[in-house]
SEFI-239716 format. One record per residue (C-alpha): residue in one letter; z, y, x. Coordinates in steps of 0.1 Angstrom, whole numbers. Example, Ala and Ser with C-alpha at 12.3 -4.5 7.8 and 13.67 -1.06 7.14 Angstrom:
{aa A&c3 78&c2 -45&c1 123};
{aa S&c3 71&c2 -11&c1 137};
***
This chain:
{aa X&c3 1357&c2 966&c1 789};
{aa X&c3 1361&c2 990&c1 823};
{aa X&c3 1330&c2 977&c1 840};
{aa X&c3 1298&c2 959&c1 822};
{aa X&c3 1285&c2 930&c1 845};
{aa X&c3 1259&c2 948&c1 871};
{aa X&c3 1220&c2 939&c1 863};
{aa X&c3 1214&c2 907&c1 884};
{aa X&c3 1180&c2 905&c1 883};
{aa X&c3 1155&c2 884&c1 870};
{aa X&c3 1153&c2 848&c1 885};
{aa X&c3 1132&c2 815&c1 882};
{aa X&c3 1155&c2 788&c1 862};
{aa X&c3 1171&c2 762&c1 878};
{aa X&c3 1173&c2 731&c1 864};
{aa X&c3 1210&c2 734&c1 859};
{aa X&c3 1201&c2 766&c1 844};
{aa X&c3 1184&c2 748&c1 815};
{aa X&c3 1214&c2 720&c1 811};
{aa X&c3 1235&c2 753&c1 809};
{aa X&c3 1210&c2 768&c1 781};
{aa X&c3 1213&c2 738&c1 765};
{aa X&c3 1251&c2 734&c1 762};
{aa X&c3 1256&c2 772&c1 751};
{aa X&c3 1228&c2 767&c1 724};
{aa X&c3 1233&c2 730&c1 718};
{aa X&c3 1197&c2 726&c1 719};
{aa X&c3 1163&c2 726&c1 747};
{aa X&c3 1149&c2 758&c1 754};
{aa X&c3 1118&c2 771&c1 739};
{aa X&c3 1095&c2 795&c1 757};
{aa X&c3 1120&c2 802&c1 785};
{aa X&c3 1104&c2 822&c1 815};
{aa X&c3 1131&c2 835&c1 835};
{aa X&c3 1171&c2 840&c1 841};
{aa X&c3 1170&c2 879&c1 829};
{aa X&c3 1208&c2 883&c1 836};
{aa X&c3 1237&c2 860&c1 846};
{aa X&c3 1276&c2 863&c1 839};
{aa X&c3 1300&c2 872&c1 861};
{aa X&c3 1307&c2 833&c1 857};
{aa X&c3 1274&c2 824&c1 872};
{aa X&c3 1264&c2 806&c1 844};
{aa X&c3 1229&c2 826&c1 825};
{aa X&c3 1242&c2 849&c1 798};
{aa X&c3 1206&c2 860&c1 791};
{aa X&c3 1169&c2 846&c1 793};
{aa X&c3 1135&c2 863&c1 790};
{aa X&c3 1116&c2 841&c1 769};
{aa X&c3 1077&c2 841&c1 762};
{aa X&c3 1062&c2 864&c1 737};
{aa X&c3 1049&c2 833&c1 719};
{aa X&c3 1061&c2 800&c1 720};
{aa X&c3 1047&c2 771&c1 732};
{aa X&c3 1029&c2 763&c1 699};
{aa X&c3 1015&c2 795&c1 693};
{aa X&c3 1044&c2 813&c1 675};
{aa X&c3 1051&c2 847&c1 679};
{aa X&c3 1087&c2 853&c1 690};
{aa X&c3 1091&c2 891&c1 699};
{aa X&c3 1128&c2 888&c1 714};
{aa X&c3 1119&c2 889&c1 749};
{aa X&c3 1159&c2 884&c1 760};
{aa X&c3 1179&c2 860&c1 744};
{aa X&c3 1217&c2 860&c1 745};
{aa X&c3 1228&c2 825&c1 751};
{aa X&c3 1266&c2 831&c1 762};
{aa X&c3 1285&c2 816&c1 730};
{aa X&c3 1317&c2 839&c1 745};
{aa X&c3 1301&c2 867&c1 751};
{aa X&c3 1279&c2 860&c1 714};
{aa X&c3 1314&c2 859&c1 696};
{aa X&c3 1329&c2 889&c1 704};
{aa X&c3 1290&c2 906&c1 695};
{aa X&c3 1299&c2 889&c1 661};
{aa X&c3 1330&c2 907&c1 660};
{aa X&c3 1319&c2 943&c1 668};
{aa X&c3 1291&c2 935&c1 639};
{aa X&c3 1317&c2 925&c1 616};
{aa X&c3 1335&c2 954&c1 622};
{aa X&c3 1311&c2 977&c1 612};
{aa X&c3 1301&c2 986&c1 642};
{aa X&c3 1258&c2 986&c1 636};
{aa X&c3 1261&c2 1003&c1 604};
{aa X&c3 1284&c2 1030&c1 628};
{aa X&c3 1251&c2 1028&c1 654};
{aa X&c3 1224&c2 1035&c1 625};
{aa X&c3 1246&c2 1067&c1 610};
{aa X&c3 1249&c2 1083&c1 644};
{aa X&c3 1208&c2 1074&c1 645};
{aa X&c3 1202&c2 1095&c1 617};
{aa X&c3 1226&c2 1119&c1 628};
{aa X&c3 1220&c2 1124&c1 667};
{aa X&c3 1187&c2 1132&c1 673};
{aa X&c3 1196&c2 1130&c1 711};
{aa X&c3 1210&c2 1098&c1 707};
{aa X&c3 1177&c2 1088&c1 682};
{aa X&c3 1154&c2 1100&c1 712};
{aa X&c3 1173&c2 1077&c1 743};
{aa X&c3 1169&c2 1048&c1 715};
{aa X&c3 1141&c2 1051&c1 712};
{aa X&c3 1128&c2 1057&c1 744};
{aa X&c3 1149&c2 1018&c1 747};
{aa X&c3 1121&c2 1009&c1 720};
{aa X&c3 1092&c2 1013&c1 746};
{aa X&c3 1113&c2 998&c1 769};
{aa X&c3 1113&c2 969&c1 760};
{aa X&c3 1079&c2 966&c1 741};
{aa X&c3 1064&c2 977&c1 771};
{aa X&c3 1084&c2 949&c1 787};
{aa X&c3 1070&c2 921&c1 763};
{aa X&c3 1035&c2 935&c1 766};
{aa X&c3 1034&c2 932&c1 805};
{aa X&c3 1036&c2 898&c1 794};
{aa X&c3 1013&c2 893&c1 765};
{aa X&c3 1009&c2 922&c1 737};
{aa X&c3 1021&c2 910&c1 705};
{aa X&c3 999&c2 936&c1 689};
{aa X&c3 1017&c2 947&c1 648};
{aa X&c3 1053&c2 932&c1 660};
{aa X&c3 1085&c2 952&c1 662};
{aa X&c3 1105&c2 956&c1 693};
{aa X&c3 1139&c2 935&c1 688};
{aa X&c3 1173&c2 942&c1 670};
{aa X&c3 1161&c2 970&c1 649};
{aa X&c3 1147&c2 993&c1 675};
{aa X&c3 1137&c2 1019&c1 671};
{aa X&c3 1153&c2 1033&c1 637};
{aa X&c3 1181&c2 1013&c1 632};
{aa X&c3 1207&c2 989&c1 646};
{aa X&c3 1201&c2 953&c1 633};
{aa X&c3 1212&c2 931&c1 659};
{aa X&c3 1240&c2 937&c1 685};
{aa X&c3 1231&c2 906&c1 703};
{aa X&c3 1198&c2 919&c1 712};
{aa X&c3 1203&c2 954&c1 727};
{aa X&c3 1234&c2 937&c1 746};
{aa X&c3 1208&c2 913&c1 766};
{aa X&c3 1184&c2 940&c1 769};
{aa X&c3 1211&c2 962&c1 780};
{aa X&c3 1223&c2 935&c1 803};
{aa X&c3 1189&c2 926&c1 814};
{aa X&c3 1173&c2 963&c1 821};
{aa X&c3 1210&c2 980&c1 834};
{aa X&c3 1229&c2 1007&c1 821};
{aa X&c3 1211&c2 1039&c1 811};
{aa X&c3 1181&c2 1019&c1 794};
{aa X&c3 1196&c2 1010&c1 759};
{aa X&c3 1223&c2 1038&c1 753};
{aa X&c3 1235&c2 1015&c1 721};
{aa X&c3 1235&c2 986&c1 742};
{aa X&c3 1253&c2 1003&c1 766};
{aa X&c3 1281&c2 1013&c1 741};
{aa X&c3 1285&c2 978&c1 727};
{aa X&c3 1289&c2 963&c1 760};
{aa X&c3 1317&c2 988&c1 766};
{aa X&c3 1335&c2 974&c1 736};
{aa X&c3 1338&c2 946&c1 743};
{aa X&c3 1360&c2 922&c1 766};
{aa X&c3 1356&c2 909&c1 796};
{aa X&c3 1343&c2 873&c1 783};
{aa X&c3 1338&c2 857&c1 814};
{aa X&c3 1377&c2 862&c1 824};
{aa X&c3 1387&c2 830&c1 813};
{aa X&c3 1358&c2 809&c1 827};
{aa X&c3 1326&c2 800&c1 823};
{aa X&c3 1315&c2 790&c1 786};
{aa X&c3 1300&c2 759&c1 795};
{aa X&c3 1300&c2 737&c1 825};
{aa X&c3 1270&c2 719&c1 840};
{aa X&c3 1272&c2 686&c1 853};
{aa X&c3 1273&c2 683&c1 893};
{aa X&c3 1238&c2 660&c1 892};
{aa X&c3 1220&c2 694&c1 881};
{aa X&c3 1238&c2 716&c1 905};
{aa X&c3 1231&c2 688&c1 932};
{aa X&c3 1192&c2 686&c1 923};
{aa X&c3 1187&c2 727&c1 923};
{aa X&c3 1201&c2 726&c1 962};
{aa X&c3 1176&c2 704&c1 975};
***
Protein backbone atom coordinates (compact mmCIF):
# COMPACT_ATOMS: atom_id res chain seq x y z
CA UNK A 1 0.00 0.00 0.00
CA UNK A 2 1.10 3.83 -1.11
CA UNK A 3 -0.72 5.55 1.77
CA UNK A 4 -1.75 3.82 5.30
CA UNK A 5 -5.36 5.26 6.27
CA UNK A 6 -4.51 8.73 8.29
CA UNK A 7 -5.12 8.29 12.33
CA UNK A 8 -8.81 9.33 12.77
CA UNK A 9 -9.00 9.82 16.11
CA UNK A 10 -10.54 8.33 18.93
CA UNK A 11 -14.44 8.58 19.04
CA UNK A 12 -17.52 7.59 21.40
CA UNK A 13 -19.38 4.50 19.58
CA UNK A 14 -22.33 4.82 17.89
CA UNK A 15 -24.76 2.41 18.08
CA UNK A 16 -24.31 1.45 14.49
CA UNK A 17 -20.78 1.21 15.45
CA UNK A 18 -21.55 -1.73 17.68
CA UNK A 19 -23.99 -3.55 14.97
CA UNK A 20 -20.87 -3.02 12.83
CA UNK A 21 -18.50 -4.66 15.63
CA UNK A 22 -20.74 -7.21 15.78
CA UNK A 23 -21.08 -8.27 12.08
CA UNK A 24 -17.12 -8.14 11.61
CA UNK A 25 -16.68 -10.38 14.85
CA UNK A 26 -19.91 -12.22 14.69
CA UNK A 27 -20.41 -11.59 18.21
CA UNK A 28 -21.40 -8.40 21.10
CA UNK A 29 -18.62 -6.42 22.12
CA UNK A 30 -16.84 -6.86 25.39
CA UNK A 31 -15.20 -3.98 27.21
CA UNK A 32 -15.46 -1.63 24.22
CA UNK A 33 -14.59 2.08 25.20
CA UNK A 34 -14.05 3.88 22.19
CA UNK A 35 -13.77 3.93 18.13
CA UNK A 36 -9.65 4.06 18.15
CA UNK A 37 -9.45 4.23 14.30
CA UNK A 38 -11.95 3.90 11.39
CA UNK A 39 -11.45 2.61 7.68
CA UNK A 40 -11.27 4.55 4.84
CA UNK A 41 -14.87 2.77 4.45
CA UNK A 42 -16.22 4.46 7.47
CA UNK A 43 -17.00 1.41 9.10
CA UNK A 44 -14.50 1.00 12.72
CA UNK A 45 -11.38 -0.99 11.75
CA UNK A 46 -10.15 -0.63 15.32
CA UNK A 47 -11.61 -0.27 19.05
CA UNK A 48 -9.89 0.58 22.37
CA UNK A 49 -11.33 -1.72 24.67
CA UNK A 50 -11.03 -1.73 28.67
CA UNK A 51 -8.05 -3.02 30.45
CA UNK A 52 -10.40 -5.44 32.20
CA UNK A 53 -13.52 -6.66 31.15
CA UNK A 54 -16.73 -6.23 32.53
CA UNK A 55 -16.29 -9.27 34.86
CA UNK A 56 -13.10 -8.51 36.18
CA UNK A 57 -10.83 -10.08 33.54
CA UNK A 58 -7.72 -8.76 32.56
CA UNK A 59 -7.54 -8.17 28.88
CA UNK A 60 -4.20 -6.12 28.11
CA UNK A 61 -5.00 -5.52 24.25
CA UNK A 62 -6.07 -2.11 24.49
CA UNK A 63 -6.88 -1.86 20.41
CA UNK A 64 -8.58 -4.56 18.88
CA UNK A 65 -8.60 -5.07 15.07
CA UNK A 66 -12.12 -5.93 14.06
CA UNK A 67 -11.85 -5.40 10.13
CA UNK A 68 -12.25 -9.18 8.85
CA UNK A 69 -10.54 -7.61 5.39
CA UNK A 70 -8.05 -5.84 6.68
CA UNK A 71 -7.58 -9.07 9.51
CA UNK A 72 -7.01 -11.44 6.33
CA UNK A 73 -4.48 -9.93 4.57
CA UNK A 74 -2.58 -9.52 8.48
CA UNK A 75 -3.02 -13.37 8.27
CA UNK A 76 -1.27 -13.48 5.13
CA UNK A 77 1.81 -11.39 5.89
CA UNK A 78 2.01 -13.81 9.20
CA UNK A 79 1.88 -16.72 7.06
CA UNK A 80 4.36 -15.52 4.99
CA UNK A 81 6.89 -15.25 7.43
CA UNK A 82 6.77 -12.03 7.87
CA UNK A 83 6.87 -11.80 12.24
CA UNK A 84 9.60 -14.27 12.34
CA UNK A 85 11.36 -11.56 9.60
CA UNK A 86 10.28 -8.62 12.35
CA UNK A 87 11.85 -10.65 15.49
CA UNK A 88 15.41 -11.36 13.38
CA UNK A 89 15.77 -7.76 12.41
CA UNK A 90 14.87 -7.19 16.48
CA UNK A 91 17.78 -8.99 17.44
CA UNK A 92 19.67 -7.61 14.81
CA UNK A 93 18.86 -3.75 14.68
CA UNK A 94 19.41 -2.29 17.81
CA UNK A 95 17.99 0.98 16.33
CA UNK A 96 15.07 -0.73 15.16
CA UNK A 97 14.95 -2.73 18.90
CA UNK A 98 15.10 0.83 20.54
CA UNK A 99 11.84 2.62 18.29
CA UNK A 100 10.03 -0.88 19.30
CA UNK A 101 10.43 -0.59 22.14
CA UNK A 102 9.97 2.82 22.80
CA UNK A 103 6.13 1.49 20.85
CA UNK A 104 6.21 -0.84 24.16
CA UNK A 105 5.67 2.24 26.56
CA UNK A 106 3.49 3.48 24.20
CA UNK A 107 1.11 1.65 24.44
CA UNK A 108 1.39 0.39 28.21
CA UNK A 109 1.47 3.86 29.09
CA UNK A 110 -1.70 4.11 27.02
CA UNK A 111 -3.52 1.12 28.91
CA UNK A 112 -2.39 2.46 32.25
CA UNK A 113 -3.91 6.03 31.69
CA UNK A 114 -6.82 3.91 31.83
CA UNK A 115 -6.27 1.46 34.64
CA UNK A 116 -2.63 -0.16 35.39
CA UNK A 117 -2.70 -3.70 34.80
CA UNK A 118 0.32 -3.98 37.06
CA UNK A 119 2.67 -7.68 35.89
CA UNK A 120 0.86 -7.76 32.32
CA UNK A 121 2.71 -7.44 28.99
CA UNK A 122 2.10 -4.75 26.47
CA UNK A 123 0.32 -6.53 23.32
CA UNK A 124 1.55 -8.58 20.28
CA UNK A 125 4.93 -9.37 21.63
CA UNK A 126 6.20 -6.02 22.44
CA UNK A 127 8.82 -5.30 23.35
CA UNK A 128 11.24 -8.31 22.32
CA UNK A 129 9.59 -9.95 19.72
CA UNK A 130 6.85 -9.87 17.02
CA UNK A 131 3.85 -12.22 18.09
CA UNK A 132 0.97 -10.70 16.69
CA UNK A 133 0.70 -8.57 13.40
CA UNK A 134 -2.88 -7.73 14.20
CA UNK A 135 -2.02 -5.90 17.16
CA UNK A 136 0.84 -3.51 16.24
CA UNK A 137 -1.35 -2.84 12.93
CA UNK A 138 -4.30 -1.30 15.29
CA UNK A 139 -1.93 0.28 17.52
CA UNK A 140 -0.18 1.62 14.57
CA UNK A 141 -3.48 2.65 13.12
CA UNK A 142 -4.72 3.91 16.36
CA UNK A 143 -1.47 6.13 17.53
CA UNK A 144 -0.28 7.19 13.64
CA UNK A 145 2.73 6.51 11.79
CA UNK A 146 6.03 6.97 13.61
CA UNK A 147 4.71 5.23 16.95
CA UNK A 148 5.03 1.48 16.09
CA UNK A 149 7.86 1.34 13.41
CA UNK A 150 6.78 -2.62 12.88
CA UNK A 151 3.39 -1.58 12.69
CA UNK A 152 4.18 0.85 10.46
CA UNK A 153 6.00 -1.58 8.05
CA UNK A 154 3.14 -4.14 8.03
CA UNK A 155 0.65 -1.59 7.18
CA UNK A 156 2.77 -0.73 4.19
CA UNK A 157 2.54 -4.34 3.02
CA UNK A 158 -0.31 -4.65 2.74
CA UNK A 159 -3.35 -3.71 0.36
CA UNK A 160 -5.60 -1.25 0.23
CA UNK A 161 -8.59 -3.44 1.96
CA UNK A 162 -11.12 -0.94 1.99
CA UNK A 163 -10.96 -0.53 -2.01
CA UNK A 164 -13.65 -2.84 -2.66
CA UNK A 165 -16.03 -1.68 0.03
CA UNK A 166 -16.79 -1.84 3.34
CA UNK A 167 -16.49 -5.37 5.07
CA UNK A 168 -19.77 -5.24 6.63
CA UNK A 169 -22.81 -3.18 6.15
CA UNK A 170 -25.08 -1.90 9.04
CA UNK A 171 -28.60 -1.76 8.80
CA UNK A 172 -30.19 1.78 8.05
CA UNK A 173 -32.34 1.61 11.58
CA UNK A 174 -28.76 1.98 13.33
CA UNK A 175 -27.49 4.58 11.12
CA UNK A 176 -31.06 6.33 11.40
CA UNK A 177 -30.99 6.12 15.41
CA UNK A 178 -27.07 7.54 15.72
CA UNK A 179 -28.49 10.85 13.65
CA UNK A 180 -30.98 11.82 16.04
Amino acid sequence: MQTPPPPTGRTEPTDADVAAFQQQLGRPPRGLRAIAHRCPCGQPDVVETAPRLPDGTPFPTLYYLTCPKAASAIGTLEADGVMKEMTERLAADPELAAAYRAAHEDYIRRRDEIEELTGFPSAGGMPDRVKCLHVLVAHSLAAGPGVNPLGDEAIAMLPEWWRKGPCVTVAEKEKKEDEK
